[in-house]
C-alpha positions as CSV (number, residue, x, y, z in Angstrom):
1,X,160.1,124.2,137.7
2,X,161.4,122.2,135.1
3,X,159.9,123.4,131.4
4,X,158.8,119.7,131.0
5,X,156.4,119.9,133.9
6,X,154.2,123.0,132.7
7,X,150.7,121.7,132.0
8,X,150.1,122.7,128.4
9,X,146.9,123.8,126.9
10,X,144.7,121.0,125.3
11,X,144.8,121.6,121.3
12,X,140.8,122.5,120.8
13,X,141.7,124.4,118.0
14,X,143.3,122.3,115.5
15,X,141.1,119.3,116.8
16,X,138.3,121.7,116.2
17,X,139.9,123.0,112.8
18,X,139.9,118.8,112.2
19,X,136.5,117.9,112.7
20,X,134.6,121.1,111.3
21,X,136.8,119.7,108.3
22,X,135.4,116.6,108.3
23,X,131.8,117.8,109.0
24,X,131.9,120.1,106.0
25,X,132.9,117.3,104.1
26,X,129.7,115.3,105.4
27,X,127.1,118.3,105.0
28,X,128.3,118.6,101.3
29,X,127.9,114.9,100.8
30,X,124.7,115.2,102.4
31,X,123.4,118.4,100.4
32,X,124.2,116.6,97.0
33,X,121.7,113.4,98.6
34,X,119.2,115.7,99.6
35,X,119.0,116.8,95.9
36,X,119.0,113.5,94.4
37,X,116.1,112.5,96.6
38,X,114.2,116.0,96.2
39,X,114.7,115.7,92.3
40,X,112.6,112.4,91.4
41,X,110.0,113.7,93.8
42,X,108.8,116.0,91.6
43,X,107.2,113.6,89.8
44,X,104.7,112.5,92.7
45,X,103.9,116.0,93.7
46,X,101.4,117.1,90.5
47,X,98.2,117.1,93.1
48,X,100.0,118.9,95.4
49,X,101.3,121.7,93.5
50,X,102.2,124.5,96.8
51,X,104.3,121.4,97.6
52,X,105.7,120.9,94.5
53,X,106.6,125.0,94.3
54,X,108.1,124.8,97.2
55,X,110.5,121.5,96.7
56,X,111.5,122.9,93.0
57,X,112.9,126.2,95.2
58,X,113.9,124.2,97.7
59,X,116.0,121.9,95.1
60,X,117.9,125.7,94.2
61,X,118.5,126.5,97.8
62,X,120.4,123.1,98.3
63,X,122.4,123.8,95.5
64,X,123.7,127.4,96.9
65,X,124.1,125.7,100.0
66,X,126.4,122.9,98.6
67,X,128.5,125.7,97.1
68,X,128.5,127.7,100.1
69,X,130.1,124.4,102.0
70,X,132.9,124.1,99.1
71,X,133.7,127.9,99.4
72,X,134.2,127.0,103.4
73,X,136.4,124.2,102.8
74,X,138.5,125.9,100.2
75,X,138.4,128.6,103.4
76,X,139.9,125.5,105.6
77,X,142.7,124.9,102.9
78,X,140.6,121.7,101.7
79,X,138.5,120.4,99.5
80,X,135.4,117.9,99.3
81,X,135.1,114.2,99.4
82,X,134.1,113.2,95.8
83,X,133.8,109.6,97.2
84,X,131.3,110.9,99.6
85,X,129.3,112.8,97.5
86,X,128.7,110.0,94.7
87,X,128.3,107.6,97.8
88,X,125.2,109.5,99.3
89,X,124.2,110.9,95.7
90,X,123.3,106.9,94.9
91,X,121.7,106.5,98.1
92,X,120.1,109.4,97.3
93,X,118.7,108.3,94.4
94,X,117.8,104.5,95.7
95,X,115.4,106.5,98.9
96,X,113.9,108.1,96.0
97,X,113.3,104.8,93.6
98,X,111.8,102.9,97.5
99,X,109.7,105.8,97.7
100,X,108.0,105.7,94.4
101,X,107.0,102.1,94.4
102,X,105.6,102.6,98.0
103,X,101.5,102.9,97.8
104,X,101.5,105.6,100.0
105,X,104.6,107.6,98.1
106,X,103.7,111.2,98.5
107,X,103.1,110.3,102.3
108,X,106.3,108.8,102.7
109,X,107.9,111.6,100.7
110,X,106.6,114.3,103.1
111,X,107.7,112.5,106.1
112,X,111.2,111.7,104.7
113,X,111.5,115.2,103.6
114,X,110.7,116.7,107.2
115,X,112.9,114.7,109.2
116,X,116.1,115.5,106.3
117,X,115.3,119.3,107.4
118,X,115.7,118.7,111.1
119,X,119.3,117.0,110.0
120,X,120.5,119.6,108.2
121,X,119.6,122.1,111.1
122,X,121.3,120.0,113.4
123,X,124.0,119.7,111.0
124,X,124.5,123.9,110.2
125,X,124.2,124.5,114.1
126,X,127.0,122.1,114.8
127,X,129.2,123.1,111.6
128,X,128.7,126.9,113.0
129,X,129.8,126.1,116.4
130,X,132.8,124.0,115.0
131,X,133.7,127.3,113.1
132,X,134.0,129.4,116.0
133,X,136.3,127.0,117.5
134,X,138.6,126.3,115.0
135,X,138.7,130.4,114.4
136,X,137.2,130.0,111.2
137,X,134.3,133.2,112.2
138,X,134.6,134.1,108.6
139,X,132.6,131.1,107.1
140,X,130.1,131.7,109.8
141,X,127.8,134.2,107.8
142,X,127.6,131.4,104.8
143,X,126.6,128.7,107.2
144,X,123.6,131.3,108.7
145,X,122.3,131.8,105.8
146,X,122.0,128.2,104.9
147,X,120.9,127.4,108.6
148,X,118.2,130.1,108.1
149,X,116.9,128.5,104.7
150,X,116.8,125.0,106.2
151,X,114.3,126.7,109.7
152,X,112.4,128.2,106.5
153,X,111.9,125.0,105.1
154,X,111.0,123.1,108.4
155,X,108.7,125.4,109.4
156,X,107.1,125.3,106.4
157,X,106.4,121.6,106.2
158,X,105.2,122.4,110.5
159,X,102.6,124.6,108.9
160,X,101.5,122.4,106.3
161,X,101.7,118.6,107.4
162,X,97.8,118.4,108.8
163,X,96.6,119.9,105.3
164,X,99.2,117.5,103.0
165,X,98.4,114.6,104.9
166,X,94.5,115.6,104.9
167,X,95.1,116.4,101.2
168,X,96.7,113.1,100.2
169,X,93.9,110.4,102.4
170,X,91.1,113.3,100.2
171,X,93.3,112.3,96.7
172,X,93.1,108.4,97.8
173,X,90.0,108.4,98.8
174,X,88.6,109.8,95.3
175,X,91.2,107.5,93.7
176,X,89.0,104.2,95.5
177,X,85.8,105.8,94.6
178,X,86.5,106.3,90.9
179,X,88.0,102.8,90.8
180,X,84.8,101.5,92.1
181,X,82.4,103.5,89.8
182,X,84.2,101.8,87.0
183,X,84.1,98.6,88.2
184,X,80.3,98.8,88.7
185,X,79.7,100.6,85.1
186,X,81.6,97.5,83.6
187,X,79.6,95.2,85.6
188,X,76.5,97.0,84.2
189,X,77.6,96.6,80.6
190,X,78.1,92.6,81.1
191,X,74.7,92.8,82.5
192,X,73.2,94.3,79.2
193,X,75.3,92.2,77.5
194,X,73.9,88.7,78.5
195,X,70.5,90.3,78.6
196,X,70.6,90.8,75.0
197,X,72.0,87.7,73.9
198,X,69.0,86.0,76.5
199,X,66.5,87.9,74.5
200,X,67.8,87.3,71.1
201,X,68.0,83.6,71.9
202,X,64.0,83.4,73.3
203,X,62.9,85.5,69.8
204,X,64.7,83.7,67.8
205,X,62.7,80.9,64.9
206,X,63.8,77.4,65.7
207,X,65.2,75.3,62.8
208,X,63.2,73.2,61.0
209,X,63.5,69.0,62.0
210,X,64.2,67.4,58.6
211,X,62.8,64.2,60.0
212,X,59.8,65.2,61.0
213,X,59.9,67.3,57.5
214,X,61.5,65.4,54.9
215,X,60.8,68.1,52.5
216,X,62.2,70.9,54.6
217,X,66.2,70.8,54.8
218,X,68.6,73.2,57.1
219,X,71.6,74.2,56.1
220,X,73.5,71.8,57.6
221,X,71.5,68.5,56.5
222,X,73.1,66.8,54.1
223,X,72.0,67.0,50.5
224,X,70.3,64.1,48.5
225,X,72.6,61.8,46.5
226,X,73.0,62.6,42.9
227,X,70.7,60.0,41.3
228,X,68.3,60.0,43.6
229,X,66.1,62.7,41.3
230,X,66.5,60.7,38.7
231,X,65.5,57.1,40.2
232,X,62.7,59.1,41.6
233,X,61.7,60.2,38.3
234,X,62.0,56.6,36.4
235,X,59.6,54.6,39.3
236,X,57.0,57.5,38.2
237,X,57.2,56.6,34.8
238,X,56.9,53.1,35.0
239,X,54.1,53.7,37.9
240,X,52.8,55.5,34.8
241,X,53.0,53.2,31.9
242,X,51.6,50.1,33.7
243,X,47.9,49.0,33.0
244,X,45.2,49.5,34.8
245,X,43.9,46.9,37.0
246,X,41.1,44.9,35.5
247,X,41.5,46.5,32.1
248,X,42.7,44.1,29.2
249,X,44.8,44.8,26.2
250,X,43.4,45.3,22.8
């Protein structure tokens, strides 16, 4: 049989060796997002403080995991995308900035967070398998541990999502109640307000009408002309020096 004509075996290993390249690659990328979202985060979580424990030493576990996925690719005789990582480092960080304007931000947060950890399983299982087929074994253990720190994580947020979610609508709640107790105490303040300024008004001694009272003059009535004293004073006088009626001169 000519040598031609052999069926030869399909290359699994170098495609394998290929893709698990590629994919290693990715999960890096993907680990360096993960941190930039986690990061800002922080930030939301001061109510929630078993959360925000376990994000700060989840934030350390993601870096050890990133450096675990350079160490296999510098196994693989390659290195990692630096164009991928900045890419999904920006998204990273634009998730985060959506999720802080968001009115319900903490909630978002946990939910985001959950579903990233259920990647990244997915993610380590596949890379591990890929491993094994390229007969890369020895990067294996790395990949383990990282797999076994992202199950942690996950089954950490399974265990707690009834109590955060009960624990943020609790927070909210409180939030509305204060915000209306303050409404009504400033309402009660305007209230004392115009009471005061009613009463003040009724007590108060009305002005004096200078017509009625030409003698009496407010503050704001104008004041006699100048000369008018002194006309006054010159009819008395002549008032005063005229005669009598009925009485004659010497």
């Amino acid at each position: 049989m000519p040598m031609e004509n052999i069926p030869q075996e399909p290359p699994v290993r170098s495609v394998a060796e290929e893709t698990l390249i590629a994919n290693l690659r990715n999960a890096h990328a993907l680990e360096k997002q993960v941190i930039a979202v986690l990061k800002p985060q922080l930030g939301l979580l001061v109510d929630y403080p078993d959360l925000q424990a376990k994000i700060t030493q989840h934030i350390a576990e993601s870096r050890q995991q990133a450096n675990r996925l350079q160490t296999a690719l510098e196994a693989c005789g390659s290195s990692t995308s630096m164009v991928k990582d900045a890419l999904l480092s920006v998204m990273g960080l634009g998730q985060s900035s959506v999720q802080g304007f968001s009115s319900d931000a903490v909630l978002k947060a946990i939910v985001a967070d959950m579903m990233t950890e259920h990647l990244e399983i997915a993610t380590y299982r596949t890379l591990i398998v890929l491993a094994e087929m390229a007969g890369k074994s020895e990067i294996c253990p790395a990949l383990e541990a990282s797999l076994q720190e992202e199950e942690a994580m996950a089954e950490w947020f399974s265990q707690n999502l009834e109590q955060l979610t009960r624990r943020y609508i609790e927070l909210e709640a409180a939030k509305v109640l204060a915000a209306e107790l303050a409404e009504q105490e400033r309402a009660r303040k305007r209230e004392e307000m115009a009471a005061e300024k009613r009463s003040a008004d009724a007590d108060g001694v009305p002005r004096p009408n200078p017509a009625a009272d030409p003698f009496s003059r407010g503050p704001s009535d104008p004041a006699p002309a100048p000369n008018a004293s002194r006309e006054s004073d010159a009819a008395g006088d002549v008032e005063l020096k005229r005669p009598p009626t009925g009485v004659s001169g010497p």
